[in-house]
C-alpha positions in Angstrom: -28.5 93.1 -18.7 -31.5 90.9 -17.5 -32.0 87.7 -18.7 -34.1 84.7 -17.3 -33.1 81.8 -15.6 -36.2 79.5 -14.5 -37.9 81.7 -11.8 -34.9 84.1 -11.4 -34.0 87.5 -13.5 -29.6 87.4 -13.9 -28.6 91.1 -13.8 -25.4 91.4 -14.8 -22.7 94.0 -14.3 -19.0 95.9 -15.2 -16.7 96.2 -12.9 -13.9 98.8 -12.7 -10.8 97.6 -11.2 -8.9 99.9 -9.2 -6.6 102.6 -11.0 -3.5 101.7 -8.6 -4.3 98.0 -9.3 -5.6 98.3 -13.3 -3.2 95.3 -13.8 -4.5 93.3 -11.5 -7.7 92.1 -13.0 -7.3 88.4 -12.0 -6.8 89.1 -8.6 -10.0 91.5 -8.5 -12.5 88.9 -10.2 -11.1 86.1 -7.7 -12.0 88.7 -4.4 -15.0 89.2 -6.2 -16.2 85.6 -7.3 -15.2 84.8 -3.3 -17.1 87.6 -2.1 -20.1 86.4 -3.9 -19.7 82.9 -3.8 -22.7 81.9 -2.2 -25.0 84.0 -4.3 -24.1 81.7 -7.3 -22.1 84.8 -9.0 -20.8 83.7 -12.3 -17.7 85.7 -13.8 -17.8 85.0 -18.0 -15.1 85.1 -20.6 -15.8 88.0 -22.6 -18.7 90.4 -22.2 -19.2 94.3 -22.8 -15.7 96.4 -22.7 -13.8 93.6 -21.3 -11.0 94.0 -23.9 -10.2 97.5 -22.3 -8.0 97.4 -19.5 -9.0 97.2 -16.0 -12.4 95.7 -16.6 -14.4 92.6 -16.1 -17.8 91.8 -16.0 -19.9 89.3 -14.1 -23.7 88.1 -13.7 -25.8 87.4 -10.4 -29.5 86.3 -10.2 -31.9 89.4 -8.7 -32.8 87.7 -5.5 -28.9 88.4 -4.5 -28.7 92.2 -5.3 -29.5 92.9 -1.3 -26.2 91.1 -0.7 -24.1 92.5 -3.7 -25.4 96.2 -2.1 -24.4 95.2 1.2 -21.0 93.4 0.3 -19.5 95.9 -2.2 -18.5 98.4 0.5 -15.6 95.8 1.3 -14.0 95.6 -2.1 -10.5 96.0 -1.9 -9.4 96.0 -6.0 -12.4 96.7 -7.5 -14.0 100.9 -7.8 -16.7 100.8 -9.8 -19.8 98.6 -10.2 -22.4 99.4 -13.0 -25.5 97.7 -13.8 -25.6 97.3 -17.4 -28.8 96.1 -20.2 -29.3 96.0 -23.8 -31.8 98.6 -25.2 -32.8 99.5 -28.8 -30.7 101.8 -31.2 -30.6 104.8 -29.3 -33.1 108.0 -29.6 -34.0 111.0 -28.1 -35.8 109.9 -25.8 -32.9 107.7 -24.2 -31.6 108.8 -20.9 -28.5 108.0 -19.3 -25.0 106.7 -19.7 -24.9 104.5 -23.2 -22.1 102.0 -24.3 -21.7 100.5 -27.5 -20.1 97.0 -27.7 -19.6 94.5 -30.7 -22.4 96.6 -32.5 -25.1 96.5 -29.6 -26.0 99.2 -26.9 -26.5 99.0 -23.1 -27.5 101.4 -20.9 -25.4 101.6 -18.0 -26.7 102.5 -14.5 -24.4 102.8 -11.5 -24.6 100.3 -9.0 -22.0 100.6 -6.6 -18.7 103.4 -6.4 -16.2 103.3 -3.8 -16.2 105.9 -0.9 -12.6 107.7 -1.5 -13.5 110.0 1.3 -13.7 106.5 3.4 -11.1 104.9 1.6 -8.4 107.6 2.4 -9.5 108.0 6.2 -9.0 104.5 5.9 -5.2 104.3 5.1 -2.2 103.9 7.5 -1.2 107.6 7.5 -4.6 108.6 8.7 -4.5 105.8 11.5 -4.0 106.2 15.2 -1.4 103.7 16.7 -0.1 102.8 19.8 3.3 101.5 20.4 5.0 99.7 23.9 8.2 101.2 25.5 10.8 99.3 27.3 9.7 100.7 29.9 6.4 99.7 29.8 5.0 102.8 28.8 2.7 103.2 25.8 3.1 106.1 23.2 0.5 107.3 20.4 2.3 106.7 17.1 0.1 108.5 14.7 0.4 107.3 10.5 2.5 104.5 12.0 3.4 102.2 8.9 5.7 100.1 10.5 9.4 99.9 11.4 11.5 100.2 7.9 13.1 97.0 8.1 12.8 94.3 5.7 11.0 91.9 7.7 9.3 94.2 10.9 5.5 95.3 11.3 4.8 96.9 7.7 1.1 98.4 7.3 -0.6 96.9 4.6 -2.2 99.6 1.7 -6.4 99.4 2.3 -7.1 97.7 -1.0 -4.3 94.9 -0.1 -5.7 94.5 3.2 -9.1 94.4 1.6 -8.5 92.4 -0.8 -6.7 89.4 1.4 -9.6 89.6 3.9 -12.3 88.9 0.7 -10.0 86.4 -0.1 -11.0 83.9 2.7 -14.7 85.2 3.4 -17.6 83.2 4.1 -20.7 83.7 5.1 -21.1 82.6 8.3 -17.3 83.0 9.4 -17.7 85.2 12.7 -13.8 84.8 13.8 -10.2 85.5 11.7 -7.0 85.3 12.9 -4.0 87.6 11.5 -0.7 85.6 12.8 1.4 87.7 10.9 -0.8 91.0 12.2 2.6 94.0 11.5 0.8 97.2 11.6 -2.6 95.6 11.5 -3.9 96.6 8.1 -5.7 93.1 8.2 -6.9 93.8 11.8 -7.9 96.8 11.2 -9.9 96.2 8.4 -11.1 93.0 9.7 -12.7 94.7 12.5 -14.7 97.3 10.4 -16.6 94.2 8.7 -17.7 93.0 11.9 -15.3 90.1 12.3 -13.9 89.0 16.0 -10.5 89.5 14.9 -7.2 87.4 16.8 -3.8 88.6 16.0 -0.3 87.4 16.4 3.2 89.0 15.8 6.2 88.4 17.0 7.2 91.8 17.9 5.9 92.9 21.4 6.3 97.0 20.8 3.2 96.7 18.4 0.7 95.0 20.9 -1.2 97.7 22.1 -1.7 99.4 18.7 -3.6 96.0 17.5 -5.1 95.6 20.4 -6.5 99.5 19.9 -8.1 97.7 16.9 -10.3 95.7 18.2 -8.0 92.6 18.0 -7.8 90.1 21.0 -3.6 90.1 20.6 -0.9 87.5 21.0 3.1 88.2 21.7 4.3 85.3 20.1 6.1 83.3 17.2 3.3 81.8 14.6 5.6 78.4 14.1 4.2 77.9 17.4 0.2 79.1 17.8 -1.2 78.1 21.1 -4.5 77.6 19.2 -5.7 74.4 19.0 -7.0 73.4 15.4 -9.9 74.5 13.7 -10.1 77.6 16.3 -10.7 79.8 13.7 -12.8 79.7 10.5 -11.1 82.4 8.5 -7.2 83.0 8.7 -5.7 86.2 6.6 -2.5 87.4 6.7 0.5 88.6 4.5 3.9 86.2 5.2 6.7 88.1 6.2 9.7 87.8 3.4 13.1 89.3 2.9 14.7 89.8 -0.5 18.0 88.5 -0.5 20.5 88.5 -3.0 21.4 85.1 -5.0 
């Protein structure tokens, strides 16, 4: 859809939210709406097939399309991206994908569709990992995805890590630290956008797989950091937890 707004043409968009994630449409417009943040993206109530499940919609002026195109390739909840605009009744002539919606038509373009080839040689199981012997050794642990236990390393799913690191991104944020880093899903994925990634974990066996990632790597205890405040711009992480019984 193209409207104007003084000088600049809004395009606006539908996004489809993740199959594994269909219910999470809150969280996907909030990675989005950070992800776009500076390019004055605006995420409306409403809009073409937002009443179906697993879809939202939002609007961003033209002059930020080179950073939608460049930014989408992160998205952690979100699959699809199509560019949408209202035409006349349709004809013949139409080509394309059409939609109907509250008794108008769009056309529909696609803008954007995740890389599942990427995404799956993305995930944990497809990962090389390293881990430290008591001897001092170090052993590949191919797939790794952590110890089992309630609280050890766990490796975070690709569109939770994704979505996490979206979750605190700016623009001109060069550095993140991880101090709960586990199986470095964050790390990992971190490093892939071009980030200078430090990690933390309390669990010394797992140092040399995060340090495999690119990640300058800290043995330690994150209720004490030996960073001094406002070291890093970006912090992203998921808190350890153990469910216990009441």
């Amino acid at each position: 859809m193209r409207t104007r707004s003084g000088r600049s043409e809004i395009l606006e968009f539908i996004c489809r939210v993740t199959s594994s994630r269909s219910k999470s449409v809150a969280l996907a417009k909030a990675e989005v709406k950070t992800l776009l943040a500076d390019c004055l993206v605006e995420l409306p109530a409403g809009g073409p097939l937002s009443e179906q499940k697993g879809v939202f919609w939002f609007s961003l002026a033209e002059e930020f399309l080179e950073q939608l195109e460049s930014r989408a390739v992160r998205l952690g909840y979100t699959e699809r991206i199509d560019a949408i605009e209202p035409v006349p009744a349709p004809s013949g002539r139409h080509g394309g994908e059409l939609i109907r919606w509250k008794k108008k038509w769009y056309a529909v373009a696609p803008a954007w569709e995740q890389d599942e080839s990427e995404l799956r040689e993305s995930s944990p199981d497809r990962r090389m990992f390293y881990l430290l012997n008591a001897d001092g050794t170090v052993e590949p642990a191919p797939g790794y995805r952590g110890d089992g236990s309630a609280t050890g390393p766990k490796a975070l799913p690709v569109h939770d890590a994704r979505l996490l690191l979206n979750l605190v991104f700016r623009p001109q944020a060069s550095e993140l630290l991880d101090p709960f880093a586990g199986a470095g899903g964050i790390v990992y994925e971190a490093s892939k956008a071009g980030y200078s990634v430090s990690s933390m974990d309390i669990e010394p066996r797992i140092a040399p797989g995060l340090e495999s990632f690119g990640s300058k790597h800290v043995v330690g205890d994150a209720a004490a950091m030996p960073f001094a405040d406002g070291t890093f711009p970006a912090i992203a992480t998921e808190l350890p937890y153990e469910v216990r019984d009441a």
